[in-house]
DRENDO-1510 file (C-alpha; in Angstrom, 1 decimal, always signed):
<recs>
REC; n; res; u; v; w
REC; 1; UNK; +0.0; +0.0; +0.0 .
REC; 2; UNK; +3.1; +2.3; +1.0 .
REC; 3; UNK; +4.2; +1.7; -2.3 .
REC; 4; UNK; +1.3; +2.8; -4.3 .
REC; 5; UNK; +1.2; +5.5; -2.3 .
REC; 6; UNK; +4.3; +6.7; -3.4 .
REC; 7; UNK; +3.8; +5.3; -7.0 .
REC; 8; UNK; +0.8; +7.5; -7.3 .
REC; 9; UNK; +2.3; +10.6; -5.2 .
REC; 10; UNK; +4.8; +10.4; -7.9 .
REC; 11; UNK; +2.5; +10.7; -11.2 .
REC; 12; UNK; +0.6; +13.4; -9.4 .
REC; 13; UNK; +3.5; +15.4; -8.2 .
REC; 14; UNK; +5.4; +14.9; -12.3 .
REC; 15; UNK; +3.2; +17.5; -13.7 .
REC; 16; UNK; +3.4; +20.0; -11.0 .
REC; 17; UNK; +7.1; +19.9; -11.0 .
REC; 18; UNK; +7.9; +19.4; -14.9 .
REC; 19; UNK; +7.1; +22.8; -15.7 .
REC; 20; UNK; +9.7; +24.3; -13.1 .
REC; 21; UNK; +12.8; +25.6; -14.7 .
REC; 22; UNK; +15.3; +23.2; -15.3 .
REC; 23; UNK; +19.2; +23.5; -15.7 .
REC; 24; UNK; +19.0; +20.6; -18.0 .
REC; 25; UNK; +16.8; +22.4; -20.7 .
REC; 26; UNK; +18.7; +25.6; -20.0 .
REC; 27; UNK; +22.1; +23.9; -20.8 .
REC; 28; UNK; +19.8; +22.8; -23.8 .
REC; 29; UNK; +18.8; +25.7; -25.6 .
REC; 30; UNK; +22.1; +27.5; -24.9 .
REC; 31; UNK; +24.3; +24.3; -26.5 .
REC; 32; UNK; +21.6; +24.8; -29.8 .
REC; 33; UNK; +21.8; +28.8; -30.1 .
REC; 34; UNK; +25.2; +29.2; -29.6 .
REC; 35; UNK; +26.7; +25.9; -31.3 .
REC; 36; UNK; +29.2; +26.6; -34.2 .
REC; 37; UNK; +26.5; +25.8; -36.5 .
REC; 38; UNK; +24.9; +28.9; -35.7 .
REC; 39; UNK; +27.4; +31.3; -36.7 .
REC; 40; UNK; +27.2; +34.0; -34.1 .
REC; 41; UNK; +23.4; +34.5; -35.0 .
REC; 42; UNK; +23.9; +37.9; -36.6 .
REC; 43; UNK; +21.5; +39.9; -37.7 .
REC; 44; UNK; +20.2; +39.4; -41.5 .
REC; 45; UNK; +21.9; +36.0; -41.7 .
REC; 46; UNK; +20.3; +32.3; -42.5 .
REC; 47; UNK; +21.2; +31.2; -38.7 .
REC; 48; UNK; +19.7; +34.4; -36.9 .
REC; 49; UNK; +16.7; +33.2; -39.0 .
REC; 50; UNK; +17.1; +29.4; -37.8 .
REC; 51; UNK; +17.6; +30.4; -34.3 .
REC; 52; UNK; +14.2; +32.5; -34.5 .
REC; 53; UNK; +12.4; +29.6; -35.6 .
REC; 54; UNK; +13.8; +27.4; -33.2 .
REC; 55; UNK; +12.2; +29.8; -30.9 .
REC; 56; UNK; +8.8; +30.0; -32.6 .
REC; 57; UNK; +8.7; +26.3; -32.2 .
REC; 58; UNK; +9.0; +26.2; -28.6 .
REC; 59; UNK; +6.3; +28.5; -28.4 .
REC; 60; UNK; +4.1; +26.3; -30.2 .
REC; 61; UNK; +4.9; +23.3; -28.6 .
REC; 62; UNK; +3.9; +25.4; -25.1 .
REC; 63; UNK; +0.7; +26.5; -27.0 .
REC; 64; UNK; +0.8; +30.3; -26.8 .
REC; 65; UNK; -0.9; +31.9; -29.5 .
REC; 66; UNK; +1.0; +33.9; -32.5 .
REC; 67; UNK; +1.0; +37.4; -32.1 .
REC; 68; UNK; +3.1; +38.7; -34.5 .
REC; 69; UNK; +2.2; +39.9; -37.7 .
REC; 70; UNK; +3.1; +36.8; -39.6 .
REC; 71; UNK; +2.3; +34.1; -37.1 .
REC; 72; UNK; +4.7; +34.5; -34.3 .
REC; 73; UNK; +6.9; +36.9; -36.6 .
REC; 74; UNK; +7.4; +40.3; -36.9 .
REC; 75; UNK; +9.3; +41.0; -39.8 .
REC; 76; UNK; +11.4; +44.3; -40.0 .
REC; 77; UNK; +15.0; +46.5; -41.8 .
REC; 78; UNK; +17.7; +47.1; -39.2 .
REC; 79; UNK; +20.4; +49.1; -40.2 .
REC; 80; UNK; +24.5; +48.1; -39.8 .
REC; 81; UNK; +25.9; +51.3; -38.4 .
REC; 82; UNK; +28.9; +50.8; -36.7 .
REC; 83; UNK; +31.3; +50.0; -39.6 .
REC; 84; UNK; +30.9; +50.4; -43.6 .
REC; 85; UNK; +29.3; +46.9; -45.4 .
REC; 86; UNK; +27.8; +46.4; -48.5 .
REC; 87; UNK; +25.0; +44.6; -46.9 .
REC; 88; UNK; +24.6; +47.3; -44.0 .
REC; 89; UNK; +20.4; +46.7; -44.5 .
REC; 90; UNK; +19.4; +43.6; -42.7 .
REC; 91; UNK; +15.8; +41.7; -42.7 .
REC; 92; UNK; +15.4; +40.8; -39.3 .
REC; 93; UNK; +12.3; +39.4; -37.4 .
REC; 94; UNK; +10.6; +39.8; -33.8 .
REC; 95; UNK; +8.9; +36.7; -32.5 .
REC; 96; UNK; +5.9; +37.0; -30.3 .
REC; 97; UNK; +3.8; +34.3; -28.1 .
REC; 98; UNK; +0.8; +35.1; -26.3 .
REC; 99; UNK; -0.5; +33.6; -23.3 .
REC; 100; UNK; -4.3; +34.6; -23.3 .
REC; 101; UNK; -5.4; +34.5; -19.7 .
REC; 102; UNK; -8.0; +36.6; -20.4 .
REC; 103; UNK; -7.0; +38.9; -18.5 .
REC; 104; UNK; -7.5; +43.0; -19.0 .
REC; 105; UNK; -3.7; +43.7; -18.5 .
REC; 106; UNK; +0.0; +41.6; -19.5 .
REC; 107; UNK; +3.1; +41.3; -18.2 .
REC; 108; UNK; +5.7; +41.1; -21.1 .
REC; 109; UNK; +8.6; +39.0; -20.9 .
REC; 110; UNK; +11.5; +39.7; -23.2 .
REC; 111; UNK; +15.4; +38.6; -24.5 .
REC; 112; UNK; +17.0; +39.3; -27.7 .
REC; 113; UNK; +18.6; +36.3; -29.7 .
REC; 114; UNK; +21.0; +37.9; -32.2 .
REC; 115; UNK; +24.5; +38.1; -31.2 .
REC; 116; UNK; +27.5; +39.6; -33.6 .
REC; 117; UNK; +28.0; +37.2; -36.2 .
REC; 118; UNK; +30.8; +36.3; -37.7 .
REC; 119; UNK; +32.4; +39.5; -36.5 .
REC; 120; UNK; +31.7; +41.5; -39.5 .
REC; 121; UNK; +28.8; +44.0; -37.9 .
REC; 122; UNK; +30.6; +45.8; -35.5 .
REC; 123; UNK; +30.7; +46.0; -31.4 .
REC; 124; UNK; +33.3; +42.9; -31.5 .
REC; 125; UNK; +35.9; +43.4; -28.8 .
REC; 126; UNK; +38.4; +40.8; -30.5 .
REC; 127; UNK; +41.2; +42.6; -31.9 .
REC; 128; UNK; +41.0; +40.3; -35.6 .
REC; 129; UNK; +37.1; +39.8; -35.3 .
REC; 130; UNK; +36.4; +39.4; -38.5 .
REC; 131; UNK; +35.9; +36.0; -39.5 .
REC; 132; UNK; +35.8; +34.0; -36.3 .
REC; 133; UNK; +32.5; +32.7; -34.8 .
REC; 134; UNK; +31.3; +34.9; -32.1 .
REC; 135; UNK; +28.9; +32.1; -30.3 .
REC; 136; UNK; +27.2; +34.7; -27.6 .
REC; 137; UNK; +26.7; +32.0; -25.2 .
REC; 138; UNK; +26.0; +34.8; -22.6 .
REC; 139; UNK; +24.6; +37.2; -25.0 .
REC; 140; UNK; +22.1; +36.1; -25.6 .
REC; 141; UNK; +21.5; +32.6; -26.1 .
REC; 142; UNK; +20.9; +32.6; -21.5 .
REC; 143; UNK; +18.5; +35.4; -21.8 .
REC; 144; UNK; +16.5; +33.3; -24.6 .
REC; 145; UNK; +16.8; +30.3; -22.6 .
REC; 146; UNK; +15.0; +31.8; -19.6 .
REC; 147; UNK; +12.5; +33.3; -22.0 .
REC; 148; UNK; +11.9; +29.9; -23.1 .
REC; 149; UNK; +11.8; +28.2; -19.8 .
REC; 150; UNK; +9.4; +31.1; -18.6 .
REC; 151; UNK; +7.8; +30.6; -21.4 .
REC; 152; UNK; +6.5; +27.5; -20.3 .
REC; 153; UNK; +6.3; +27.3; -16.8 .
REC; 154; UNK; +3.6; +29.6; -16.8 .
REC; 155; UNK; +1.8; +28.3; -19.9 .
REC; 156; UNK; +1.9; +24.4; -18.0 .
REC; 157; UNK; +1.4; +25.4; -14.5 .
REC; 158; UNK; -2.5; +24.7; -15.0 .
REC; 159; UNK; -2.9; +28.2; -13.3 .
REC; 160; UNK; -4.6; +31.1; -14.8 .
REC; 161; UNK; -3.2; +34.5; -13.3 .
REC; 162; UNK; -4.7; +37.4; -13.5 .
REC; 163; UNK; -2.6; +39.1; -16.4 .
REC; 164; UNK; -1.8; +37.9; -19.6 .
REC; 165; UNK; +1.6; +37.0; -20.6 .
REC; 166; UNK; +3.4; +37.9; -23.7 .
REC; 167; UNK; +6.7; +36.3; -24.7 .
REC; 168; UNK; +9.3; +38.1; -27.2 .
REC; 169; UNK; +12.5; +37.3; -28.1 .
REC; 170; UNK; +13.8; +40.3; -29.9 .
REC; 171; UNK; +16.1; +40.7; -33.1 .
REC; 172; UNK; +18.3; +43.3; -33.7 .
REC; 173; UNK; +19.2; +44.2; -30.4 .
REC; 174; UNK; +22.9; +44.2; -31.1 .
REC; 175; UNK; +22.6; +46.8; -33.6 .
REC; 176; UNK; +21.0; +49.2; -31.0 .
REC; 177; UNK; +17.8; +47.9; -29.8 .
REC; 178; UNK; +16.6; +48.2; -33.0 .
REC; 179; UNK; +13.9; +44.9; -32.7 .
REC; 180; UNK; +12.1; +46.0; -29.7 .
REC; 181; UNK; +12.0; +49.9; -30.4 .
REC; 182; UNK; +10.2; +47.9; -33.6 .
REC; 183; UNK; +7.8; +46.5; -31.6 .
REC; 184; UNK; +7.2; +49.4; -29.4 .
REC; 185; UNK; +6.3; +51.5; -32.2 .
REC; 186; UNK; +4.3; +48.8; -33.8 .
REC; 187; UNK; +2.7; +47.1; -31.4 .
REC; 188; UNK; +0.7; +43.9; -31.6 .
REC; 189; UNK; -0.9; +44.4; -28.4 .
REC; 190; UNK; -1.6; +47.8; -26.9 .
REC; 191; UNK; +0.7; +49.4; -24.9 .
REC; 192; UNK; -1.7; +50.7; -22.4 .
REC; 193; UNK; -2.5; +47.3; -22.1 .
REC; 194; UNK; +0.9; +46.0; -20.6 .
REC; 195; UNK; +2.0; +46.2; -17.0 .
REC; 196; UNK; +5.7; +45.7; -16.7 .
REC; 197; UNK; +8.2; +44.4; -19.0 .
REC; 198; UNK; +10.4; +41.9; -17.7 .
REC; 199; UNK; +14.6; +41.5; -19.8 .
REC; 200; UNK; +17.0; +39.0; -19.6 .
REC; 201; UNK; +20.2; +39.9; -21.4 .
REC; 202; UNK; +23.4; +37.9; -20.3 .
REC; 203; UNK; +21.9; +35.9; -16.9 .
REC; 204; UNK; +24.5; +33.1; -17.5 .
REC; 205; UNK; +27.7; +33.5; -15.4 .
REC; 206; UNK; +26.8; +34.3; -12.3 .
REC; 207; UNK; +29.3; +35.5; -10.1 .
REC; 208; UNK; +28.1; +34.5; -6.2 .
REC; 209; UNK; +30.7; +37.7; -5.1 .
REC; 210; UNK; +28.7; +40.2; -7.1 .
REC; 211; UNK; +25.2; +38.7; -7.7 .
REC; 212; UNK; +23.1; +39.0; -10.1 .
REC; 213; UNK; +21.9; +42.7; -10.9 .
REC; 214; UNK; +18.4; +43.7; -11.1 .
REC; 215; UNK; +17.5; +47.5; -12.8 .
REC; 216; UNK; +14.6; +49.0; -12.7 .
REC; 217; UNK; +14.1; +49.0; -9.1 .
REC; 218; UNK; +13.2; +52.3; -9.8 .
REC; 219; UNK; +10.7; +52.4; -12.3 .
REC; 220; UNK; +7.4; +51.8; -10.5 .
REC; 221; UNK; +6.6; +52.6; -6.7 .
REC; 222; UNK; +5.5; +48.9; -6.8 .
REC; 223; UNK; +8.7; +47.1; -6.8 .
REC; 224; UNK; +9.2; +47.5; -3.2 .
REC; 225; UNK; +6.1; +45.6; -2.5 .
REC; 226; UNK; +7.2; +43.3; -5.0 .
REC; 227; UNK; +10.6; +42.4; -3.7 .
REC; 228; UNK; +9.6; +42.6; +0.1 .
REC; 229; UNK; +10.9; +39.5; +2.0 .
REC; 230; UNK; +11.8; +37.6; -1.1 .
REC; 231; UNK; +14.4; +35.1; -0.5 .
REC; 232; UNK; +16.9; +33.4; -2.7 .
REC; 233; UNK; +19.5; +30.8; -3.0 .
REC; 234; UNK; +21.5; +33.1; -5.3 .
REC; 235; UNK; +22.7; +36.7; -4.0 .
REC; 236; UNK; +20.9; +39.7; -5.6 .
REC; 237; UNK; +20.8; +43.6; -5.8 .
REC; 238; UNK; +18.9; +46.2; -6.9 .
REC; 239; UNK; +19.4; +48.4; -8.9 .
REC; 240; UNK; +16.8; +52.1; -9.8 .
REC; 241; UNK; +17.9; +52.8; -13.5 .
REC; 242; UNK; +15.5; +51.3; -16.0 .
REC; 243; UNK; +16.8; +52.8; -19.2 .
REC; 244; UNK; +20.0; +51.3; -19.9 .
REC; 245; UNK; +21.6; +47.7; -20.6 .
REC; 246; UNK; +19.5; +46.1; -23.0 .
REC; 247; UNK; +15.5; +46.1; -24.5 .
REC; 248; UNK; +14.4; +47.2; -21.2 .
REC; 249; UNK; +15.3; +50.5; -22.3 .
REC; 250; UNK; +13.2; +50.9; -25.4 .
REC; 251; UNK; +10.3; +50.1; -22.8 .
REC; 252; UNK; +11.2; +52.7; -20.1 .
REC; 253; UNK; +11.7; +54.8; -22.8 .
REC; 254; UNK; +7.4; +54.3; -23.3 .
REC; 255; UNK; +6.8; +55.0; -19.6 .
REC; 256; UNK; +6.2; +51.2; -19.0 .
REC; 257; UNK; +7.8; +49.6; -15.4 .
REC; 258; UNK; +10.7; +47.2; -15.9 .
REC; 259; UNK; +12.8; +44.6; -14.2 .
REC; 260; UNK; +16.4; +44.0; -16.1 .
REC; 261; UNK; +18.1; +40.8; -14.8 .
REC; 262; UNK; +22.0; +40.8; -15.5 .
REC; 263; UNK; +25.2; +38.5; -14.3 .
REC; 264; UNK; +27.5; +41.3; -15.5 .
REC; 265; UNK; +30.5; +41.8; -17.9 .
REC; 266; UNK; +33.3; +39.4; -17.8 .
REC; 267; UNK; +36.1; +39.1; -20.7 .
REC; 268; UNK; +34.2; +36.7; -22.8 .
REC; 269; UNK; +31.7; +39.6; -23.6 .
REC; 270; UNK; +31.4; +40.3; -27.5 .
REC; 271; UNK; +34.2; +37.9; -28.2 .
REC; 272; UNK; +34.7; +35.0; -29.8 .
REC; 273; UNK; +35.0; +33.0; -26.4 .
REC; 274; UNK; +31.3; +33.4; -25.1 .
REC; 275; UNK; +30.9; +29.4; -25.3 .
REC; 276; UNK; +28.1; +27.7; -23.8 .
REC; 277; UNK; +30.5; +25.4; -21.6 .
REC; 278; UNK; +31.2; +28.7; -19.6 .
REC; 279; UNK; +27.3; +28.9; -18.4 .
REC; 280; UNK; +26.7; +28.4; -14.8 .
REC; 281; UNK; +23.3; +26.8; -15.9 .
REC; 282; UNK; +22.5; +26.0; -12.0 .
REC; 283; UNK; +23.0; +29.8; -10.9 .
REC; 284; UNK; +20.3; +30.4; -14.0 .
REC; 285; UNK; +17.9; +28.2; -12.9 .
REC; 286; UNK; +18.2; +29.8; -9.7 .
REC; 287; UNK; +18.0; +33.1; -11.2 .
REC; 288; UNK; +14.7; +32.4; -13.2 .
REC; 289; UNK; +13.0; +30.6; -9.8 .
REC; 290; UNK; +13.9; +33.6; -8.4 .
REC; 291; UNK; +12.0; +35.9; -11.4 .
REC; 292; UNK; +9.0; +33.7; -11.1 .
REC; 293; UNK; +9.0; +34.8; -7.0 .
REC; 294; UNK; +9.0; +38.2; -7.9 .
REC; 295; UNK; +6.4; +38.1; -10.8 .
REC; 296; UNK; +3.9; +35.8; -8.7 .
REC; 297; UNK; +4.5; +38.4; -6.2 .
REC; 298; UNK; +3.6; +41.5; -8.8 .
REC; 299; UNK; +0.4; +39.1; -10.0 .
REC; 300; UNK; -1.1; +39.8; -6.7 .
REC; 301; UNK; -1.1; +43.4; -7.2 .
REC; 302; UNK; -3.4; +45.9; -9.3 .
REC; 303; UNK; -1.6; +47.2; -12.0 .
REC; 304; UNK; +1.5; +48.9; -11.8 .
REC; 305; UNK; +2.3; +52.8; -11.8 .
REC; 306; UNK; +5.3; +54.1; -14.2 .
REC; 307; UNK; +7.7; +56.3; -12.3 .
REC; 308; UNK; +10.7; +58.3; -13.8 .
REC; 309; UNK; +14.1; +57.3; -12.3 .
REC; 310; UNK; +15.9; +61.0; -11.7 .
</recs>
C-alpha cells in the first residue's frame, strides 16, 4: 500500500514539477543557439533566421498563440551602423507568443537572440574579429533560454493568473535595440495594455561575489512591495535605473515599469569565447525561480504605476 502510495504521489506530483525551470533544458537551448552551426546569430543571416524559428517552435509546442504579424513573426529592416558593409540593410524578425489568460492587462517578458555574427557587424571586442564565430553564449542565447523556460512554466502550471503574458525574443538588439523599439512602435498588443516588462540579457555567469543585478528598481513605486521578503538561494541587488543595458530600455523609454536581470560583464563579452561550456546553468535556474517569485508576487497586485528614475 506504501508503495502505491508513493507510486501514485509520484505521477501526481510529475506535472506539477515538470514545468519548473530546469538547468537541463537551459544547458539545452544554450548548447543549440550558440553551437558553431549557428554562426554567431547575426542579424540578417540564414542562422539568426534558424535560431528565430527554433524559438517559434518552442512556443508552439507550449501553446501560446501567434501574435506577431506573420504568425509569431514580426518582420522588419535594421540598419548596420557601426562599420561600412555592403550589406549594411538587414531583414530581421521579432517573435511573439501570447499567453491569453483573459486577463485585461499583460506582463511582457522579453530577450533578444541575435548576437554579432561572424564579427563583420561591429561591437566585437576581438582585436582580428572578422571571420571568427562569435557564439554569444552569454549574450544572448541565456536570456533566450530563460524566455523559453518562462515561457512554459507559466503556460503548463495549470494556473490562470490574472494578467496575460506575452513572450518576445527580440532581433536586432545588437545593432541598437533596434527589434524591440520595432515593436514598441508597432505594437501587436496595446501598450496601455501592458504592466511591466520583464529583460534577460546575459543571466549566464553568475558570479556569487557580485550577484546578479536587477534595474529598474526604480521604475514603478511597486517594486518594493514586489521584492519585500523575497528570498533566494542566489545573491541579488537592486538596482533604480530602468533605461540602460539592454530592451528594457526601449520600454522605459514608453513610460512602462521594468525589471532588467544581469550576471554582469566578464572578458568573454562580445568575443569570440562566449561558449556555452562557460554557463553556470545552476546559478540560472536559480535566477529564473527567483523571477518567477517576484512576478507571482507582482500578479497579486493591481496594475503597476510608471515612475521616472531622476
Amino acid at each position: 500500500m506504501k508503495i502505491l502510495f508513493c507510486s501514485l504521489f509520484v505521477l501526481i506530483s510529475l506535472p506539477l514539477f515538470a514545468q519548473e525551470p530546469s538547468a537541463k533544458r537551459i544547458a539545452s537551448h544554450i548548447r543549440y543557439l550558440a553551437s558553431d552551426n549557428m554562426k554567431g546569430r547575426g542579424t540578417g543571416s540564414a542562422e539568426n533566421a534558424k535560431a528565430a524559428r527554433y524559438v517559434a517552435k518552442q512556443f508552439k509546442k507550449y501553446g501560446l498563440k501567434p501574435l506577431g504579424t506573420d504568425g509569431y513573426f514580426q518582420s522588419f529592416t535594421a540598419k548596420v551602423r557601426r562599420v561600412v558593409v555592403p550589406d549594411s540593410l538587414r531583414e530581421a524578425k521579432n517573435v511573439i507568443g501570447f499567453l491569453d489568460n483573459n486577463a485585461p492587462n499583460t506582463i511582457v517578458i522579453g530577450a533578444h537572440y541575435d548576437h554579432i555574427g561572424m564579427g563583420r557587424q561591429g561591437s566585437s571586442l576581438d582585436s582580428l574579429p572578422q571571420g571568427k564565430i562569435h557564439n554569444g553564449a552569454d549574450d544572448n542565447a541565456s536570456g533566450v533560454a530563460g524566455l523559453l523556460e518562462l515561457a512554459q512554466y507559466f503556460s503548463k502550471n495549470n494556473v490562470t493568473e490574472p494578467y496575460n503574458f506575452l513572450f518576445v525574443a527580440f532581433g536586432a538588439e545588437e545593432l541598437g535595440l533596434v527589434g524591440s523599439r520595432y515593436f514598441l512602435n508597432n505594437p501587436t498588443l496595446p501598450l496601455k495594455d501592458m504592466n511591466f516588462m520583464i529583460c534577460m540579457d546575459m543571466i549566464g555567469r553568475y558570479n556569487p561575489e557580485r550577484g546578479v543585478g536587477i534595474g529598474g528598481y526604480g521604475t514603478s513605486d511597486a517594486w518594493p512591495t514586489v521584492f519585500n521578503g523575497v528570498e533566494s538561494s542566489i545573491k541579488f541587488f537592486t538596482d533604480r535605473a530602468g533605461n540602460g543595458g539592454s530592451d528594457n530600455a526601449a520600454f522605459y523609454a514608453k513610460q512602462i515599469p521594468v525589471l532588467f536581470f544581469h550576471t554582469g560583464g566578464h572578458p568573454d563579452y562580445h568575443k569570440p569565447t562566449d561558449d556555452p561550456e562557460k554557463i553556470d546553468v545552476q546559478a540560472e535556474e536559480a535566477i529564473l525561480k527567483l523571477e518567477i517569485n517576484l512576478i507571482e508576487n507582482a500578479l497579486k497586485l493591481p496594475k503597476m504605476n510608471f515612475t521616472a528614475v531622476k
